[in-house]
VOBA-1610 file (N, C-alpha, C; in pm, whole numbers, padded with zeros to 5 digits, always signed):
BEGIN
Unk+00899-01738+04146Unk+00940-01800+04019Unk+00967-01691+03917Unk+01074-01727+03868Unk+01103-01611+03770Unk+01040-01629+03636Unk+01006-01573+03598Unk+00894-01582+03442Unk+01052-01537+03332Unk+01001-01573+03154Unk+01102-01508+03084Unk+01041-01369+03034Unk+01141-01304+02997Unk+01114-01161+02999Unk+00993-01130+02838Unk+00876-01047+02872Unk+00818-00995+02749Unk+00950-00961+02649Unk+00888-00970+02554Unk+00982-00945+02428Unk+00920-00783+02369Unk+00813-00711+02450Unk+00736-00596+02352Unk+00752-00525+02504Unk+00714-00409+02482Unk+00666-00282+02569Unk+00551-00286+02645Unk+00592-00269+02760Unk+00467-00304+02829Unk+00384-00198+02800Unk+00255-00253+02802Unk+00122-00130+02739Unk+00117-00123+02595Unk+00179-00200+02539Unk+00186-00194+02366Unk+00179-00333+02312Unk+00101-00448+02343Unk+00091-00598+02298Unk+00026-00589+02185Unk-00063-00500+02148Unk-00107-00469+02006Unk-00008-00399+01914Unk+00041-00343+01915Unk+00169-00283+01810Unk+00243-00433+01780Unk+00306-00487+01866Unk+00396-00577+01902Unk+00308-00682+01836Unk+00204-00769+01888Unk+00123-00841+01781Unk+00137-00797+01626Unk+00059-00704+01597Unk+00098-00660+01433Unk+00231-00661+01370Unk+00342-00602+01483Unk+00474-00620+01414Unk+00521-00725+01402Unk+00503-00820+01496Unk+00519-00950+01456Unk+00471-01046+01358Unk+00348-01025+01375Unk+00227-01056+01229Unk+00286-01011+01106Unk+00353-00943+01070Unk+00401-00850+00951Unk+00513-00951+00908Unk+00641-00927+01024Unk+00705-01011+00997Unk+00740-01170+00948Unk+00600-01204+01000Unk+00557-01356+00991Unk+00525-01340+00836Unk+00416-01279+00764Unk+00368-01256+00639Unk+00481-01241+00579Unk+00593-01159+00585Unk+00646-01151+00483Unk+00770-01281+00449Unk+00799-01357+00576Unk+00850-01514+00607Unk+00812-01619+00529Unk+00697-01600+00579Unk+00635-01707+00598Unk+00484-01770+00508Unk+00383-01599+00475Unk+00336-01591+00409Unk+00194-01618+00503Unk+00050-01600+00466Unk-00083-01565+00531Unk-00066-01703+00605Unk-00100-01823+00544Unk-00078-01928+00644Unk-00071-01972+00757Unk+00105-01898+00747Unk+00118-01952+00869Unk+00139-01842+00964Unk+00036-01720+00986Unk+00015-01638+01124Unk-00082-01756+01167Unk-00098-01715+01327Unk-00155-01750+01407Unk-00134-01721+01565Unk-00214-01669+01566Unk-00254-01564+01700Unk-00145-01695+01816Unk-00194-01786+01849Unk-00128-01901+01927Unk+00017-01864+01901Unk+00107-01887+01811Unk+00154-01888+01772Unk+00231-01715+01799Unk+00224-01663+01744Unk+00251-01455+01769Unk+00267-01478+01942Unk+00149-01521+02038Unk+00191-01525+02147Unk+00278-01552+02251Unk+00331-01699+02155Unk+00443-01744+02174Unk+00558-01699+02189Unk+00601-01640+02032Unk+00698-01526+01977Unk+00741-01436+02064Unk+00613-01351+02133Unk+00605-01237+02205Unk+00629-01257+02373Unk+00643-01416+02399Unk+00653-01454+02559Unk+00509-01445+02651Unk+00402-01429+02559Unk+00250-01369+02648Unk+00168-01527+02655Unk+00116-01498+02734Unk-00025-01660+02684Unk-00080-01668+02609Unk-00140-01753+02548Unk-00168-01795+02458Unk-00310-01705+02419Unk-00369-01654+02560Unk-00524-01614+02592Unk-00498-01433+02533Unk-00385-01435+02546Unk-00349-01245+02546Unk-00387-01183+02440Unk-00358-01228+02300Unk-00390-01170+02172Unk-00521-01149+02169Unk-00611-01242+02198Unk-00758-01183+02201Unk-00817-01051+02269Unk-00708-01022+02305Unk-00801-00877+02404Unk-00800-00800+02297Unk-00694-00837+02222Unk-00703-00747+02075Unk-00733-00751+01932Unk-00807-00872+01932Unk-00794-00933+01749Unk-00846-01056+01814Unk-01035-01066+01767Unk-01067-01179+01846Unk-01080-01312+01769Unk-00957-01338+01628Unk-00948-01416+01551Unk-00872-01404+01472Unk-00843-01418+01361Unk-00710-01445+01298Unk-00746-01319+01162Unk-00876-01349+01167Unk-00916-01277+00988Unk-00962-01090+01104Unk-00936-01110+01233Unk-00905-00959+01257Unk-00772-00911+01243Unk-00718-00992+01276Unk-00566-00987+01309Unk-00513-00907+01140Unk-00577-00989+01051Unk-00566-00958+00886Unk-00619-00865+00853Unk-00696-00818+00914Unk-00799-00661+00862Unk-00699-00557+00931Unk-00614-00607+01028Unk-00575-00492+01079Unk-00474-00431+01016Unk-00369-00588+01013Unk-00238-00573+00876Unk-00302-00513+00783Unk-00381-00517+00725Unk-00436-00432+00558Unk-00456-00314+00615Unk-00504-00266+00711Unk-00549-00150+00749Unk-00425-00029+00790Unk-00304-00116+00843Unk-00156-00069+00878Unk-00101-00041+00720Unk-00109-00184+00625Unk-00022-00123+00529Unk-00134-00017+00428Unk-00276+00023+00428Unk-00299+00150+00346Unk-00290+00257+00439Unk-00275+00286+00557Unk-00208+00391+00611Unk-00069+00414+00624Unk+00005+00294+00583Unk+00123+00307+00562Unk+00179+00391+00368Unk+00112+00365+00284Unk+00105+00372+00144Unk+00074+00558+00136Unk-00056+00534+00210Unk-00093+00675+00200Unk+00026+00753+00231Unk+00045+00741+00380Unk+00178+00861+00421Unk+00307+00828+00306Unk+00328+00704+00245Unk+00450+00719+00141Unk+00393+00784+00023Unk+00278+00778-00020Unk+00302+00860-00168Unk+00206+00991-00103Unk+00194+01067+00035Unk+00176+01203+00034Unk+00323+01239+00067Unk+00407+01141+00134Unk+00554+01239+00153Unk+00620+01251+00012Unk+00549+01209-00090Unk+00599+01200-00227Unk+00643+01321-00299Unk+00454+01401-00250Unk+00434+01503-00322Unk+00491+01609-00248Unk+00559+01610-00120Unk+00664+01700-00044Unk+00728+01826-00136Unk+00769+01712-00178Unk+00885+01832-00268Unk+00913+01846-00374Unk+00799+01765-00450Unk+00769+01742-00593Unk+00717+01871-00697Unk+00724+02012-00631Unk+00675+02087-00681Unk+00545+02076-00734Unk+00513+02176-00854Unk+00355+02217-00895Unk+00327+02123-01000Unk+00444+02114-01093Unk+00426+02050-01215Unk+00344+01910-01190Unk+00234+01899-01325Unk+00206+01797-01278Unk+00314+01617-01331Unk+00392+01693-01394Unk+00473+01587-01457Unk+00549+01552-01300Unk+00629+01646-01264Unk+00667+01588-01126Unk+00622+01497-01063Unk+00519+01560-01031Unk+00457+01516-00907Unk+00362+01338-00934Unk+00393+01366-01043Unk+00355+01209-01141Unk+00483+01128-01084Unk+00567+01156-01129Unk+00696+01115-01162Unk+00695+01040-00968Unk+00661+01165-00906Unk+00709+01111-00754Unk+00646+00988-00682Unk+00469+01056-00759Unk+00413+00950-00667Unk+00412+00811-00718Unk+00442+00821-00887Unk+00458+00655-00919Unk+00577+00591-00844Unk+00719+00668-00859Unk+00795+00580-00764Unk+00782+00564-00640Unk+00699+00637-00569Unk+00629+00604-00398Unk+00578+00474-00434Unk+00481+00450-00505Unk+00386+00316-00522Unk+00476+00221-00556Unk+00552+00231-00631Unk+00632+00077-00678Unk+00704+00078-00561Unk+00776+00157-00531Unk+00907+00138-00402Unk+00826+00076-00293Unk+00678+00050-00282Unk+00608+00073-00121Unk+00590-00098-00192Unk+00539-00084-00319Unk+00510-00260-00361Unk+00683-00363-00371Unk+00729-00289-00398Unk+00898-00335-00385Unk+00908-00375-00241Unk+00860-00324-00160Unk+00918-00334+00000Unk+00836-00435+00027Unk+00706-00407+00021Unk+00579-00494+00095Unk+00478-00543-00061Unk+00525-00648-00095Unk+00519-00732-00203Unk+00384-00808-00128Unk+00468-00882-00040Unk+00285-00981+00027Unk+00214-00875+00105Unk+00226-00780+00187Unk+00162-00686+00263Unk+00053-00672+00142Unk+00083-00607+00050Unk+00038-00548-00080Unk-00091-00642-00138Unk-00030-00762-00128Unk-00164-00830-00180Unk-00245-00897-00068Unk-00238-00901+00063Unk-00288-00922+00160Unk-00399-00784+00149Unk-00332-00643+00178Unk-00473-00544+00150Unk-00518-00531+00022Unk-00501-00602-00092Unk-00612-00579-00206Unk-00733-00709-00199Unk-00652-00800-00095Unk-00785-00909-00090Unk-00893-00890+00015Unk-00818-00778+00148Unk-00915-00805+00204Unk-01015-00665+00159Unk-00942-00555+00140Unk-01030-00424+00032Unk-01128-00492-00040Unk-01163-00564-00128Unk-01271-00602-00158Unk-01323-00740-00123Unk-01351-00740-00004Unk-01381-00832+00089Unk-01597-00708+00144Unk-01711-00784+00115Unk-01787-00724+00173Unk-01809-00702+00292Unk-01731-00756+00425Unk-01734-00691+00524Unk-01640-00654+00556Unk-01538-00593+00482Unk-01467-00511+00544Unk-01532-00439+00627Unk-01423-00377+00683Unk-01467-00278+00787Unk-01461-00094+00782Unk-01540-00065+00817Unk-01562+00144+00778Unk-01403+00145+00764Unk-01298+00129+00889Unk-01214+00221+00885Unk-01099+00164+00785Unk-01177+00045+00745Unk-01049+00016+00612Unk-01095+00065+00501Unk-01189+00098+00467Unk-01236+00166+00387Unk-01208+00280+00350Unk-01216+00388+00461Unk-01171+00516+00439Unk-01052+00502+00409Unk-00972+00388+00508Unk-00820+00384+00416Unk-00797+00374+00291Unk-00850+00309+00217Unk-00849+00284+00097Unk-00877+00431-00043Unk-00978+00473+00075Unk-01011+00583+00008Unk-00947+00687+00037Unk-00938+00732+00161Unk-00783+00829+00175Unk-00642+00812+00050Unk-00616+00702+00028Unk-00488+00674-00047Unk-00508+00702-00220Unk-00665+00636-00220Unk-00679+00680-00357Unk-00703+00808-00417Unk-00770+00923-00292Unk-00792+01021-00340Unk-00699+01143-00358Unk-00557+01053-00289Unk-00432+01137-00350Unk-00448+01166-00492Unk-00444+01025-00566Unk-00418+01047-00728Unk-00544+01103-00798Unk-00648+01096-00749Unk-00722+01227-00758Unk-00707+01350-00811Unk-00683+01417-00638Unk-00649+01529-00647Unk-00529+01567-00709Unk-00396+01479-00764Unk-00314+01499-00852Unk-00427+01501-00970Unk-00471+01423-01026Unk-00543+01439-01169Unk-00648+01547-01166Unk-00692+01623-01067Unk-00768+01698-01047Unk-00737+01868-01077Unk-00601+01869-00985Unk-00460+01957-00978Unk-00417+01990-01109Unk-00379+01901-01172Unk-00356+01860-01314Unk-00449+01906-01410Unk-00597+01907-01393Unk-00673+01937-01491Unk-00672+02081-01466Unk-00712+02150-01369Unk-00707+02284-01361Unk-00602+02374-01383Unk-00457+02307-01390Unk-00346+02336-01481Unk-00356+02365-01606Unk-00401+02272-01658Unk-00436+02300-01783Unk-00310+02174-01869Unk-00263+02078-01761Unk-00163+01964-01787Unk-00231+01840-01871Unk-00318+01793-01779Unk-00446+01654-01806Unk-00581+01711-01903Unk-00576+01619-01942Unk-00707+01626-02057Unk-00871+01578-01974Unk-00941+01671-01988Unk-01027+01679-01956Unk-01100+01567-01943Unk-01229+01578-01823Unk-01264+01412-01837Unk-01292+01395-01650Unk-01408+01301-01642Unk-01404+01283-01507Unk-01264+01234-01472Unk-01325+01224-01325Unk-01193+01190-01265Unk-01128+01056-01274Unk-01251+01014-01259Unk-01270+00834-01306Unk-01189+00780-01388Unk-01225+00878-01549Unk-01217+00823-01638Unk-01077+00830-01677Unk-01008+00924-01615Unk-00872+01008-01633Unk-00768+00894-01502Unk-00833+00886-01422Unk-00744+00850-01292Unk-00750+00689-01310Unk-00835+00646-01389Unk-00872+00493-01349Unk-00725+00399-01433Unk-00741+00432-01581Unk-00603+00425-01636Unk-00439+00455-01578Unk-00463+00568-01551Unk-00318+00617-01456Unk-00296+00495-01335Unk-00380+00451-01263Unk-00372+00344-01185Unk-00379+00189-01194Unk-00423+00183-01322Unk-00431+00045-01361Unk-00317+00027-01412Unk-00253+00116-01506Unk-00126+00127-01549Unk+00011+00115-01420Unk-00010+00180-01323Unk+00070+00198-01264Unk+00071+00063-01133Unk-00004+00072-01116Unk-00055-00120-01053Unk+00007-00190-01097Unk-00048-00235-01247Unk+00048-00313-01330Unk+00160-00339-01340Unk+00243-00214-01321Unk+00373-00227-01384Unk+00466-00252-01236Unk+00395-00215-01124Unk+00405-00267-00964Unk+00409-00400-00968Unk+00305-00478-00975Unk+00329-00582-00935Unk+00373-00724-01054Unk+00363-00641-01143Unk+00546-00696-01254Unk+00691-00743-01200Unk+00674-00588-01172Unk+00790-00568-01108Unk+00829-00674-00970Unk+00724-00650-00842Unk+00746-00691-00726Unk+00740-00915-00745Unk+00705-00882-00820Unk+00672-01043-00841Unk+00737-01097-00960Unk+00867-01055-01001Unk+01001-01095-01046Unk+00949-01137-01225Unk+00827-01095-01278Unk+00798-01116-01403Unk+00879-01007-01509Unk+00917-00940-01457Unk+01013-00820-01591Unk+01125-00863-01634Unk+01182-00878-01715Unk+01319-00910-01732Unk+01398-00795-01724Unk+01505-00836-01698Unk+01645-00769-01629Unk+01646-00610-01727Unk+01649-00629-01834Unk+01670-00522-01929Unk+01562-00409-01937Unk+01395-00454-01905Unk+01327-00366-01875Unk+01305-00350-01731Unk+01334-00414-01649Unk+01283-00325-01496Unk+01403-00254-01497Unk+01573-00224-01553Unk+01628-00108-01556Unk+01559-00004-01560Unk+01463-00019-01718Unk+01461+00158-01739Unk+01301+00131-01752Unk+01254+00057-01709Unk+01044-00004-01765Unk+01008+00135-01696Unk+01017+00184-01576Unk+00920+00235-01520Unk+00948+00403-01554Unk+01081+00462-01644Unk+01084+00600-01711Unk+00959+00547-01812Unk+00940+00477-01909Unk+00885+00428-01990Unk+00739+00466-01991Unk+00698+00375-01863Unk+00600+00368-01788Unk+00524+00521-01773Unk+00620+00561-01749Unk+00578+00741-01672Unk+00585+00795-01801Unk+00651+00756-01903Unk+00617+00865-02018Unk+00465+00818-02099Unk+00450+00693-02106Unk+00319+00625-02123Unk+00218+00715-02052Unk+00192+00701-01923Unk+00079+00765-01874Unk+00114+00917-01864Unk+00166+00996-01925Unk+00183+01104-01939Unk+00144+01143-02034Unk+00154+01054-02108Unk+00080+01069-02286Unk-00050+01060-02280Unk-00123+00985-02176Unk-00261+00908-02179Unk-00287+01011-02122Unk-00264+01127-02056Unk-00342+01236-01959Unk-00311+01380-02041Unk-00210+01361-02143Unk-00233+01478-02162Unk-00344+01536-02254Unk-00339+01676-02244Unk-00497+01716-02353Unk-00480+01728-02507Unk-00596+01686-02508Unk-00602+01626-02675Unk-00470+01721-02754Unk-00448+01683-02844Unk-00356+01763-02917Unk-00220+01763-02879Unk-00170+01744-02727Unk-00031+01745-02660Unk+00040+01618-02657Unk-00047+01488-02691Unk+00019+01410-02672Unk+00111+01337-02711
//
C-alpha cells in the first residue's frame, strides 16, 4: 500500500512541527495550534508529535524559546557593523527590535507571556537573558565611553527598553498613525538618546 508522502525531512519532525506551529500562530493565532492537528499538516500520526512536545503548552515553550533565540541573533547581527559609537549602535539595535516585532507581531507576544510564566523553563530563561544582556552591555559600553550617564545598569537600561518596547508594539499592532510611524521611531531614538546621555549633554 502506498502511504502519502511526509511533507518534512526525514530525521527532522521536530523542526518541521515548530515550523509549522509558527506558521499556524501567525494564521491563525495560539488557539488554534494543536499537536493533532500539526500532525495532520505534516502527513505523520496523530501519536508522532509527542515524541517531541508532550502537550500543547510544550509545543508553546518551545515557539518562545525559537523566537528569543531568534531576536537575540537579530539585534547581535545589528551591532556587526554598527561601529563603536554608542549612538550607532543604538540606532542599530532599536531598528533590529522593531523590524523583529514588525515580522513576528504574535510570535512576540506569545514569548512575553510565556517569559513570565513561573515554570518556565532554565533554557528559556537564559534566552531571555542572553537577549537582554545585549542592551546591557551596549549601556555598559556606553558608560565607559564616557556616552551614557552614569547609573546602574538597571536604572539606565530599564527606560531604554521600556521606551523602545513601547514604541514596538505601537507600531506592530497598527495603533500609530500614518504620519508618525513615517518618522516616530528617528524621534524615538533621539528621545532615548537624550535619556542616557550624561548630565549636562542632554
Amino acid at each position: 500500500m502506498q502511504t502519502s508522502p511526509r511533507r518534512y525531512h526525514h530525521g527532522d519532525l521536530r523542526a518541521a512541527l515548530l515550523a509549522r506551529a509558527e506558521e499556524t500562530l501567525r494564521e491563525k493565532g495560539t488557539a488554534a495550534l494543536s499537536l493533532r492537528e500539526l500532525a495532520r499538516d505534516l502527513g505523520v500520526s496523530h501519536a508522532a508529535p509527542s515524541r517531541h512536545f508532550k502537550d500543547k503548552q510544550a509545543l508553546l515553550d518551545a515557539l518562545a524559546l525559537v523566537g528569543y533565540e531568534r531576536l537575540t541573533r537579530v539585534m547581535a547581527e545589528s551591532q556587526a557593523d554598527a561601529g563603536e559609537a554608542f549612538r550607532k549602535r543604538l540606532e542599530a539595535m532599536v531598528h533590529a527590535y522593531v523590524g523583529f516585532c514588525l515580522d513576528n507581531a504574535v510570535l512576540l507576544d506569545l514569548m512575553y507571556s510565556i517569559k513570565h510564566d513561573p515554570e518556565a523553563s532554565e533554557a528559556l530563561q537564559e534566552a531571555t537573558r542572553q537577549w537582554s544582556e545585549l542592551i546591557e552591555v551596549l549601556v555598559s559600553d556606553g558608560q565607559r565611553s564616557g556616552e551614557v550617564r552614569e547609573g546602574s545598569i538597571e536604572r539606565v537600561g530599564v527606560p531604554v527598553f521600556a521606551t523602545l518596547h513601547g514604541y514596538a508594539d505601537l507600531a506592530a499592532t497598527g495603533m500609530l498613525p500614518p504620519e508618525i510611524a513615517e518618522h516616530g521611531l528617528d524621534e524615538v531614538i533621539a528621545f532615548m538618546l537624550r535619556g542616557c546621555a550624561p548630565d549636562g549633554r542632554a
